[in-house]
Steps between C-alpha positions, in 0.01 A plus 500: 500500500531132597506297837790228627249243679667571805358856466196352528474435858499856557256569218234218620399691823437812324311322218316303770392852669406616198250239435340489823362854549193485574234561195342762599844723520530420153342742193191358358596349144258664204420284176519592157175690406176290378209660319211389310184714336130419426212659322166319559177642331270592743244662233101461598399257321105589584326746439320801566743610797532783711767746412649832686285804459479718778102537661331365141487161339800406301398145293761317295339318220852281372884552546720733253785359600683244763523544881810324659660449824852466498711425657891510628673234744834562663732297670864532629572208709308691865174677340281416232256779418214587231461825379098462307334741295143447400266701262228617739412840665582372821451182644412492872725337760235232597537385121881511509509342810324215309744485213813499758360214699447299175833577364713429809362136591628439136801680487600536936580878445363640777173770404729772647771421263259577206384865346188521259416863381190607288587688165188701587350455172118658505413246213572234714246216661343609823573190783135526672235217490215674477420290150623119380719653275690736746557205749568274219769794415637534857597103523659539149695808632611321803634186342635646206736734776611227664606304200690793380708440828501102465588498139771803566648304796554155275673662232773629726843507328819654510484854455660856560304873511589827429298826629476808298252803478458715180271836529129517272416850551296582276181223615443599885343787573362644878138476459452757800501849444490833610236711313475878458296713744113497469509158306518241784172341534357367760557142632257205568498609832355899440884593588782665350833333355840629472562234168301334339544126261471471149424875500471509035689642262368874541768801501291729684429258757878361572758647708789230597485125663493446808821197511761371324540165276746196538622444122684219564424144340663220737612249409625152616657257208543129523707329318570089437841328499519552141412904563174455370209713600315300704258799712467849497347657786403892463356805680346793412314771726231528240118449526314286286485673146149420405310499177456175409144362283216575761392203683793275439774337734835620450831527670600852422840579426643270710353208296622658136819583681587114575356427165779679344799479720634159325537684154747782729705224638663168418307278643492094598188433358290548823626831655230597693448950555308665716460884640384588791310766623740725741409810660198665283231564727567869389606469145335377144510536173359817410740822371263776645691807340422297136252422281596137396337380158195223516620141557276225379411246783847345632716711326632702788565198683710340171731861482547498875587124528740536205656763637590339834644186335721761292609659846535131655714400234706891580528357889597130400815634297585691794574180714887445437465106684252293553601320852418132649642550832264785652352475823123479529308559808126610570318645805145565584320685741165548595389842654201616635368854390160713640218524290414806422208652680310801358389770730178482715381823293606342158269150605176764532618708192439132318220405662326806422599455111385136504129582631481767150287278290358749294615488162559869434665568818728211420638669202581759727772335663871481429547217237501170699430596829253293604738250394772616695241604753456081540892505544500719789204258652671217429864610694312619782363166556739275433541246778894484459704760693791393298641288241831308433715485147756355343854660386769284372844623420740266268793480440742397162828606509520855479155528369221580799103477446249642727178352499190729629125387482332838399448708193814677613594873418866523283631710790503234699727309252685740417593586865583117553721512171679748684535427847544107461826341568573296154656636156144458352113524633180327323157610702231286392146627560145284556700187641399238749193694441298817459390738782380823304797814430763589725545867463786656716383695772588869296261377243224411787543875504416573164183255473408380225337153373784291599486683893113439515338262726405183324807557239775522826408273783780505750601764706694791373844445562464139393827552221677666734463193755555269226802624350726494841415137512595406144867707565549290784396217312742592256757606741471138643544331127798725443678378826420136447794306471 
């Protein structure tokens, strides 16, 4: 079609309406997708340190192999966003908080704009500064998150991602169980379970488990403008794995897993992997119903890691197009929970098993009570009525992640997998922080470890409260235009 130019005086005053609307009636404009990746080494480099180990001392003597942080920046023109994960059981929020501060006067993405999970590794560094070493640890820790951010943020090129998810059955495995009658023993509190964790390997003792697994590795893929792997960032609702040398650092699986991911893919030199922890405060690595073969020290984390590279490499064929023009966008919300408060006749139940000093008496008790006895002191006397955490809800695309600061049960992911709004759900466990196991409140029913006082902190129908608010967080990212 072509104009005479005396067409054009009727064409001007359209053109000129055109071009005067006012901005805001216009739709926001999204750039082409930027990414960059990181890896910083964040391995102790003194030592004796603390490490993970339940009531007893837990001494690491030198490092098997690396800790990292790495890290993931976004950006699409509106939102730039970092997606960390960091080889540690789980690093507080006060610590995190310090990271995020660092990292945004460097990079001006605002500390709500930025996720760092824990992998949840129990060979990791403890952050305490109770010795020189374990304060000279926490200030590496910090630093070395933040420049995972920094350095991630100043490689940002073009890029495109792809989402995909790819089942591993045959690694996660409900940890709580249902045992046959007359072989439920008694808990640290003189009481009487309905399940019970890690329960062995007997026949005569097992009956069924008590929930469900998520089988599903995640996984988002980045690619360069020459569609070469630049990130790969994974989830799995697995545990740590364990069994690696006594009294050495190491990252678990999730270390050996981004150790091999650049032989799976093609690569541009630097991709940068990392998985995540997702949903596993219920699940681990342990087949109860077999009798699995001896492993020498780290070999059960080398067969697991392999095998969710394998199934990573499954998911990434799955993803017919890598994209550049997805939207981003990120939310965060704080909300407040109850502590828990044990009952006035549990607090003299402890009390009473604290004053045993006796040595035979003592043996009496229910394995660990008086430590869990301490426990039920201790949340009866807590100052704080209440405290407040952080969920963050992201968006990419057609890809959502939920971000939840507990050792979260899988039903909980699973149910946001299923009830959230987007094509595809990744629930990512121990992030922004770590406030103990979320159990749903049917499993509060059961008992168990993860339901006891000192192991749960927050009121009972904490997940339930905290899942409505991440579906209307996602709700909210769907609808954003």
């Amino acid at each position: 079609m072509c104009f005479r130019l005396r067409d054009m005086r009727f064409l001007l005053p359209a053109l000129a309406a055109v071009f005067s609307l006012p901005t805001a009636s216009l739709p926001a404009q999204t750039a082409p997708l930027r990414a960059g990746a990181s890896a910083v080494d964040i391995t102790p480099q003194q030592f004796p340190l603390n490490m993970p180990g339940g009531f007893s001392a837990n001494m690491a003597e030198k490092a098997h192999d690396p800790l990292h942080a790495r890290a993931l920046v976004l950006a699409d023109g509106r939102t730039t966003l970092a997606m960390v994960v960091v080889d540690n059981l789980g690093a507080g929020p006060d610590v995190l908080d310090e990271a995020k501060s660092i990292a945004s006067a460097q990079t001006g993405i605002p500390t709500e704009k930025m996720l760092i999970s824990s992998t949840h590794t129990h060979s990791g560094s403890s952050l305490n500064t109770r010795t020189p070493a374990a304060a000279a640890y926490r200030q590496r820790f910090v630093e070395g998150v933040a420049q995972s951010i920094i350095q991630a943020h100043a490689e940002l090129k073009p890029a495109s991602v792809g989402a995909a998810a790819h089942p591993l059955p045959d690694e996660v495995f409900n940890r709580r169980w249902f045992l046959k009658p007359g072989k439920m023993p008694l808990n640290p509190f003189g009481k009487m379970d309905q399940v019970k964790m890690n329960p062995g390997t007997n026949p005569d003792v097992l009956d069924h488990p008590a929930g469900p697994t998520d089988p599903d590795i995640t996984v988002i893929s980045v690619q360069d403008a020459k569609r070469m792997q630049m990130a790969v960032f994974a989830n799995y609702s697995l545990h740590y794995v364990g069994g690696a040398p006594s009294g050495e650092v190491s990252a678990d699986y999730y270390g050996e897993f981004a150790r091999l991911m650049p032989s799976r893919v093609r690569g541009n030199g630097k991709l940068v992997a990392m998985m995540s922890n997702g949903t596993s405060g219920d699940i681990n690595n342990v087949p109860f119903t077999v009798t699995r073969p001896p492993r020498e020290p780290f070999e059960q984390i080398r067969i697991v890691a392999q095998k969710a590279a394998d199934t990573t490499w499954f998911a990434m064929r799955k993803i017919d197009k890598h994209r550049n023009d997805v939207p981003l966008g990120m939310l965060q919300r704080e909300v407040t929970l109850k502590y828990r408060r044990p009952a006035e006749n549990d607090v003299k139940e402890a009390w009473a098993v604290l004053a045993i000093k006796d040595k035979a008496e003592i043996e009496k008790l229910p394995r660990l009570a008086q430590n869990y006895a301490g426990s039920v002191v201790s949340a009866a006397q807590r100052p704080e009525e209440t405290i407040t955490v952080k969920i963050q809800a992201i968006r990419i695309g057609d890809l959502a992640v939920c971000a939840i600061p507990f050792e979260t049960f899988v039903e909980i992911g699973l149910d946001l997998k299923k009830r959230s709004p987007f094509p595809q759900t990744m629930v990512i466990g121990l992030a922004n922080g770590r406030h103990g196991y979320l159990p749903t409140p049917e499993h509060h029913k059961l008992g168990g470890y993860e339901t006891w006082i000192g192991t749960n902190v927050v009121q009972e129908d904490a997940s339930v409260i905290l899942t409505e608010q991440l579906l209307q967080m996602l709700a909210k990212l769907k609808d954003a235009k």
